[in-house]
C-alpha positions as CSV (number, residue, x, y, z in Angstrom):
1,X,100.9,-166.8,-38.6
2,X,103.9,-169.2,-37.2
3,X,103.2,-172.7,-38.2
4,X,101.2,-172.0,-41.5
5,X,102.7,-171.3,-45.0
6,X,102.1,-167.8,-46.5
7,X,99.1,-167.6,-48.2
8,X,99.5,-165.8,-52.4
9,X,100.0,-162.3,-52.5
10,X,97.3,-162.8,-55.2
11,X,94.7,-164.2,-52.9
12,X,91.3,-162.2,-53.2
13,X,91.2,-159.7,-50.1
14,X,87.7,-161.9,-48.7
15,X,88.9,-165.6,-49.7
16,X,92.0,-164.4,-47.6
17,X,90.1,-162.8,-44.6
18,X,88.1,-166.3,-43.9
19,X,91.4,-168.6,-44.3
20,X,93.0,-166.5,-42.0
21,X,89.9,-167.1,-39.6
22,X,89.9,-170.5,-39.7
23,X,93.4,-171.1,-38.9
24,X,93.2,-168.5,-35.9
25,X,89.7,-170.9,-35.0
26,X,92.5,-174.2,-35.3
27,X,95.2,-172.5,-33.7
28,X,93.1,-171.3,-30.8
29,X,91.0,-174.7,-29.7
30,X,94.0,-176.2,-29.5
31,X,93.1,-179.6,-31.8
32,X,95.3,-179.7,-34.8
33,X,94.3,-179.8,-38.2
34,X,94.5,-184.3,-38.0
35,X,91.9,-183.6,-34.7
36,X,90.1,-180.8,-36.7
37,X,89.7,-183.6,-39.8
38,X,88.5,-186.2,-37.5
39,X,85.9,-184.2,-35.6
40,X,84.2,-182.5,-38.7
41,X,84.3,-185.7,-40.8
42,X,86.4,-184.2,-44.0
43,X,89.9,-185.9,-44.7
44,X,93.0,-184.1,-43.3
45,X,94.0,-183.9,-46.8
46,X,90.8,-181.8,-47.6
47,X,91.5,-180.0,-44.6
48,X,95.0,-178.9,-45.5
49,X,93.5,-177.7,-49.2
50,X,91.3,-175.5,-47.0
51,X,93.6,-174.0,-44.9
52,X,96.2,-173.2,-47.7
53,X,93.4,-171.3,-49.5
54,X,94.2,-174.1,-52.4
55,X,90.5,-174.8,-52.4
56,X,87.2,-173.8,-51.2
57,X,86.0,-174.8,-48.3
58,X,81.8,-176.8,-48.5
59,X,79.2,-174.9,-46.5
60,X,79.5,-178.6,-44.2
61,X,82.6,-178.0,-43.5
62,X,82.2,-174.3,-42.3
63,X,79.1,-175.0,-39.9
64,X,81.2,-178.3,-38.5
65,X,84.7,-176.4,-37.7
66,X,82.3,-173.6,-35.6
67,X,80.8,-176.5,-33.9
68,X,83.9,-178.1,-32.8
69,X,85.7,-174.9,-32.3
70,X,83.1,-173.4,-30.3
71,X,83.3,-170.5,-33.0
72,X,79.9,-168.7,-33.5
73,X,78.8,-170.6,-36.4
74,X,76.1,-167.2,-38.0
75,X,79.4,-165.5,-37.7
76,X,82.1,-167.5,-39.8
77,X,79.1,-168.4,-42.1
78,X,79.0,-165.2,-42.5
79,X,82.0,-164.5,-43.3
80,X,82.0,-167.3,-46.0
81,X,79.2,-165.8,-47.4
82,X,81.4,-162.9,-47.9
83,X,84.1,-165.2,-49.5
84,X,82.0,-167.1,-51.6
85,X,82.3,-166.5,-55.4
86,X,85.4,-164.7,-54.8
87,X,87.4,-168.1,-55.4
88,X,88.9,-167.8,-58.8
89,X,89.5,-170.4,-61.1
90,X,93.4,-171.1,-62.2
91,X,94.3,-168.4,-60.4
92,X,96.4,-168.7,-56.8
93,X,93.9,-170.1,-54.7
94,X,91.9,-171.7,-57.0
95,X,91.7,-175.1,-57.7
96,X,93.2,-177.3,-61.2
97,X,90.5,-179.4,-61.0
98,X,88.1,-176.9,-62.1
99,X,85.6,-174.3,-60.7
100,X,83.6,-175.5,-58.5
101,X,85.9,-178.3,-57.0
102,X,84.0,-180.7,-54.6
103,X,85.3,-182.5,-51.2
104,X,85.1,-186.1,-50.6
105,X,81.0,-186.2,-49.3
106,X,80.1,-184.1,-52.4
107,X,79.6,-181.3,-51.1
108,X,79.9,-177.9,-53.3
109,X,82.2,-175.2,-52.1
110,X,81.2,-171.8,-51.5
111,X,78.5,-171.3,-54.0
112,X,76.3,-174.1,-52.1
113,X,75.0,-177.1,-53.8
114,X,72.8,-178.2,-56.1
115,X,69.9,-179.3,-54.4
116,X,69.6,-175.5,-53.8
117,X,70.7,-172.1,-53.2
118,X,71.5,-171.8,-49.5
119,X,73.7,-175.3,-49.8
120,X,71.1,-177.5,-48.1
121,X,72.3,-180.6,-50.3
122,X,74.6,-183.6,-49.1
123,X,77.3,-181.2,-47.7
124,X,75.4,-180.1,-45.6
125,X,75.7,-179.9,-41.6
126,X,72.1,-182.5,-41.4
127,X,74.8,-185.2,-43.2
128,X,78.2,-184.1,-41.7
129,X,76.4,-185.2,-38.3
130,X,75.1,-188.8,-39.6
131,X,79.0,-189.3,-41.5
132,X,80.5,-188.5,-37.8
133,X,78.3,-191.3,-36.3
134,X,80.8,-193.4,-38.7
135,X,83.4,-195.6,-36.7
136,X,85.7,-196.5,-40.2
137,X,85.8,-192.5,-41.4
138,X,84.8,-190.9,-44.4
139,X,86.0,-192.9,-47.3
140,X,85.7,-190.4,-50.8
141,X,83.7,-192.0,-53.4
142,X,85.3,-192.2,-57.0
143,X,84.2,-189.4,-58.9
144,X,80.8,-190.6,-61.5
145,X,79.8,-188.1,-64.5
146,X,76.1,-186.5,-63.7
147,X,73.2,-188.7,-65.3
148,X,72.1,-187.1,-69.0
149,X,68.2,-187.1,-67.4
150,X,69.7,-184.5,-65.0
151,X,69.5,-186.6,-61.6
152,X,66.3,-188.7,-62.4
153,X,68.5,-192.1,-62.0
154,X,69.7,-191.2,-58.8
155,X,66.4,-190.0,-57.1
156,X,64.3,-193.1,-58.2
157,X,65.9,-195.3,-56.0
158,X,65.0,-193.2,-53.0
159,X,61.6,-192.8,-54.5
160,X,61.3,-196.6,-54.6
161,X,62.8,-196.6,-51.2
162,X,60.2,-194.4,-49.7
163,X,57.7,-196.1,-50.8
164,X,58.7,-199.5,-49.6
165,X,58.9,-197.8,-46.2
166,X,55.8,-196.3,-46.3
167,X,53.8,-200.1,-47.5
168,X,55.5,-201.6,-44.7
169,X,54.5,-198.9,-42.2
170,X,50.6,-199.6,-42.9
171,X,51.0,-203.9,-42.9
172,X,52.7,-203.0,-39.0
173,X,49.8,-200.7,-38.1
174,X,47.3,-203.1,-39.2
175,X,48.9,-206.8,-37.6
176,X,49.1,-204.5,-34.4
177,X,45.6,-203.2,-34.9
178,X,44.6,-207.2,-35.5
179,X,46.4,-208.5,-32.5
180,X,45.0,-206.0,-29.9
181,X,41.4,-207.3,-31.6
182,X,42.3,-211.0,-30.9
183,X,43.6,-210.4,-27.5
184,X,40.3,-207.7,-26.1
185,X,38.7,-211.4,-26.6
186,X,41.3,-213.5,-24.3
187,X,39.5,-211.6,-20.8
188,X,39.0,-213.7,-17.6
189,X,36.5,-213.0,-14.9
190,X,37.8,-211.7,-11.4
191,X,37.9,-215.0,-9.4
192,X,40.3,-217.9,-10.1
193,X,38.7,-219.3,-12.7
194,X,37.2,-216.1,-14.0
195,X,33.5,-218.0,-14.3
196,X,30.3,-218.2,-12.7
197,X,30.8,-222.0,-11.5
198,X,28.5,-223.1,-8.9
199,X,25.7,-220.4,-9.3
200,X,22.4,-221.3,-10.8
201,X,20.4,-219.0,-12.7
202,X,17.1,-218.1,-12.0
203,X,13.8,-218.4,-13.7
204,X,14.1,-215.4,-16.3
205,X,11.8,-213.0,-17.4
206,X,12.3,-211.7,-20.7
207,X,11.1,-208.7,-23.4
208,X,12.8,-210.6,-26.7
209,X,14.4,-207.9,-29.2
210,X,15.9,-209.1,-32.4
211,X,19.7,-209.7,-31.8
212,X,22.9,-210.7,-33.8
213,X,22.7,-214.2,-35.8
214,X,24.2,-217.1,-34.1
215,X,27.3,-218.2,-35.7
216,X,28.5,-221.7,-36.6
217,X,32.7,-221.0,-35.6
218,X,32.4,-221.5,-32.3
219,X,35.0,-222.6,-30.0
220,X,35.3,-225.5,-28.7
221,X,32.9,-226.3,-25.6
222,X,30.4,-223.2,-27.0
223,X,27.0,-224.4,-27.6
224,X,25.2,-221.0,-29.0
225,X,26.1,-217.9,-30.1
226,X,23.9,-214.3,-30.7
227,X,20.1,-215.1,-30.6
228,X,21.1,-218.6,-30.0
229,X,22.1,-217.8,-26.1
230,X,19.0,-215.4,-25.5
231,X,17.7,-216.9,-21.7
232,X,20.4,-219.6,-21.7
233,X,22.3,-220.4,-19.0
234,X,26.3,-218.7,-19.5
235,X,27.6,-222.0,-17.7
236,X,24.9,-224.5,-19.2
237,X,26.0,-222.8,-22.9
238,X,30.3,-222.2,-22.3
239,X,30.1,-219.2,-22.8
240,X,31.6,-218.2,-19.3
241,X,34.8,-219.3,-17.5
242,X,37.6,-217.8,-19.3
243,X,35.3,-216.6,-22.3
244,X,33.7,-214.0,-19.8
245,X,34.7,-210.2,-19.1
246,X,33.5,-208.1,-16.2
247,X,33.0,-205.3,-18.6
248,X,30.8,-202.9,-16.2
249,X,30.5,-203.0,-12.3
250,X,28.7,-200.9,-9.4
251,X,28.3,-201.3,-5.9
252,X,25.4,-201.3,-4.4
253,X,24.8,-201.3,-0.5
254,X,27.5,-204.3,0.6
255,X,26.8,-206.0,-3.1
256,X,28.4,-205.7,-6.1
257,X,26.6,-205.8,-9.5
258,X,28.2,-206.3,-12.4
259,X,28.2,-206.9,-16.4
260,X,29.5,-210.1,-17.5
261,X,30.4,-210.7,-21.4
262,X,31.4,-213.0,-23.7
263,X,32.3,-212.3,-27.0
264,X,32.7,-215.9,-28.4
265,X,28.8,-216.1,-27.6
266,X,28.3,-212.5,-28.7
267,X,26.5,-212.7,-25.0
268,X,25.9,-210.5,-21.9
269,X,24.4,-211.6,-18.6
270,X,24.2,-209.5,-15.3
271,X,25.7,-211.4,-11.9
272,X,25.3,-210.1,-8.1
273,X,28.0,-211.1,-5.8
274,X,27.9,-210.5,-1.6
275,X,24.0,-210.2,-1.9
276,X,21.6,-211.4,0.3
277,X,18.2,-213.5,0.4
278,X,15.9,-211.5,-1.9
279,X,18.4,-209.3,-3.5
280,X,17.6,-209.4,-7.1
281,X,19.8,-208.7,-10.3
282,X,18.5,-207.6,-13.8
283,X,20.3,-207.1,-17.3
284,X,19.2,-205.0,-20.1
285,X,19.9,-204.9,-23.7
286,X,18.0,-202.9,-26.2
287,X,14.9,-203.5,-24.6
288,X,15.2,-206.9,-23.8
289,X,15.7,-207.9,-19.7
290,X,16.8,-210.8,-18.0
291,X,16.6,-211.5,-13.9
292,X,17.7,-213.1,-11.2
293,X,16.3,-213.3,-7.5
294,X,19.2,-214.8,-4.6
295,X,16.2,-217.9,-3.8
296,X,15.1,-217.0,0.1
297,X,16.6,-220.3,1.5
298,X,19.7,-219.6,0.9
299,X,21.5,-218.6,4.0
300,X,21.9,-215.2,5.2
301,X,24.9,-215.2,7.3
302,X,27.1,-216.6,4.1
303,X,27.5,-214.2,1.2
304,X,25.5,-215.0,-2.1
305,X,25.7,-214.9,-5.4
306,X,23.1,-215.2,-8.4
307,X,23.6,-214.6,-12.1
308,X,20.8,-213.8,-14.9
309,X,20.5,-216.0,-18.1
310,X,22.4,-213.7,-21.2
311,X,20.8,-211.7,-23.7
312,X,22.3,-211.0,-27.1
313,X,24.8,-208.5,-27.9
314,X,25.3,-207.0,-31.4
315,X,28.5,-205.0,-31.8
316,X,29.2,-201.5,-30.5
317,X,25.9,-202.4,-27.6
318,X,25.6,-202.4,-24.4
319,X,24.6,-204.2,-21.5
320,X,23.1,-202.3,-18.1
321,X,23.1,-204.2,-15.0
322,X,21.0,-202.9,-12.0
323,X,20.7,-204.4,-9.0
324,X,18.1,-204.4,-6.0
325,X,18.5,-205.5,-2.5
326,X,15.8,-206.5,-0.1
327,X,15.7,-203.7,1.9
328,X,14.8,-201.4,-1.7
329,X,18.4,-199.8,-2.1
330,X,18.9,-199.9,-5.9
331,X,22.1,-199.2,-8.3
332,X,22.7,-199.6,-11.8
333,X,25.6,-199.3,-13.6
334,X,26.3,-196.5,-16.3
335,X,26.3,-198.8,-19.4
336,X,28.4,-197.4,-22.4
């Protein structure tokens, strides 16, 4: 071939077949054995070993010259399979430095690698790809005798590595698990202030059930909490302005009904927006109800709104808000 030396007469007949290959694969794209050593990540020194049949060429180093010679890489691997072996020691076309010489990544020629028989170890094509990503190059580590425990040293670190990874996974999950918690809590209602300001509540009438205890680390501005709020006013107690969700709504005739709640108070109420004189509103948790009527004075041509004193909430209830205008249409919402 014009332009490579002459490979030994002595060469085995397969170790000769695949160099010739891969210089025909160099010749034909074109690149150059300085291009060919940049794009596959092995030093041109390596590189011109290879091609000289003066050593054996890594299972990396196959699979990244079909890659960047667009050769068909089941073929030339293949072919090295074929080769593989066949490399003889001190002979021409072996290597001084022993058998089973190594490149610069540590990658085993011909015969695979360590980690295995089909060559899946660092030599590999998986690390050839990360070692490209490289900006400075391959740089070849200085050679370092095997461990006597037969690798232990080396793969404790990566054990220890692993398992930092894995501890630092679960403390992400749960501070994001934690922060979506805080912030379900941090709702406003759908006006501009999110409250029930300027709406009285009506004279109730309640079935008490047992609800959750009131607590004593209340914000500020919160006068009850759980049982505490049972037929108290959401406005009177503080428990509504931006501590109040719409958490359930459904329309009924030109009103809408809907489920307020506040989890500071651990506290649901019912409110009726666009109603009418007479329209009532009720709430309803485990049993227990709470009402509202718009009062008859109230003026007919303006809309009207009325909201029901709260009722207790435990977690994982739910409220059910129904509503029921003058004229007898009725709506309810689902509840959960």
């Amino acid at each position: 071939m014009p332009g490579w030396k002459a490979l030994p007469e002595e060469l085995d007949p397969e170790v000769r077949a695949f160099t010739e290959r891969i210089r025909r694969l160099v010749d034909r794209s074109g690149l150059g054995v300085v291009a060919v050593a940049e794009r596959t990540g092995h030093e041109r020194a390596l590189w011109d070993a290879y091609l000289n049949a003066r050593q054996p060429v890594p299972r990396g180093a196959v699979t990244a010259l079909a890659e960047v010679t667009g050769a068909d890489p089941a073929d030339l691997t293949a072919r090295w399979e074929r080769a593989r072996g066949r490399f003889t020691p001190g002979a021409p076309g072996g290597t001084p430095e022993g058998p089973r010489a190594e490149d610069s990544r540590g990658g085993e020629p011909y015969g695979g690698t360590s980690d295995g028989p089909e060559g899946d170890g660092p030599g590999d094509d998986r690390t050839l790809r990360i070692r490209r990503l490289d900006p400075t190059g391959p740089v070849a580590p200085a050679p370092v005798p095997p461990p006597a425990d037969g690798g232990n040293e080396r793969r404790a670190p990566r054990r220890r590595t692993t398992v930092l990874l894995y501890a630092a996974g679960i403390l992400g999950a749960l501070l994001v698990v934690t922060a979506a918690l805080l912030l379900v809590d941090l709702g406003g209602g759908d006006g501009p202030d999110g409250g029930d300001d300027g709406r009285a509540a009506a004279p109730s009438t309640t079935t008490a059930t047992p609800g959750p205890t009131s607590r004593t680390d209340l914000p500020a501005g919160v006068k009850c909490s759980g049982d505490g709020c049972a037929g108290r006013d959401p406005e009177a107690m503080g428990c509504g302005g931006p501590l109040a969700v719409t958490v359930d709504r459904v329309r009924v005739g030109t009103a809408r009904v809907e489920v307020r709640h506040s989890a500071a108070c651990a506290a649901s109420w019912a409110r009726i927006t666009g109603a009418a004189p007479g329209d009532t509103v009720s709430v309803e948790v485990a049993g227990a109800t709470e009402r509202a009527t718009v009062p008859e004075g109230a003026d007919p041509a303006a809309e009207t709104d009325a909201y029901t004193p709260m009722l207790a909430v435990a977690p994982r209830a739910a409220a059910r808000a129904c509503g029921t205008l003058a004229d007898g249409t009725e709506g309810c919402t689902a509840g959960r």
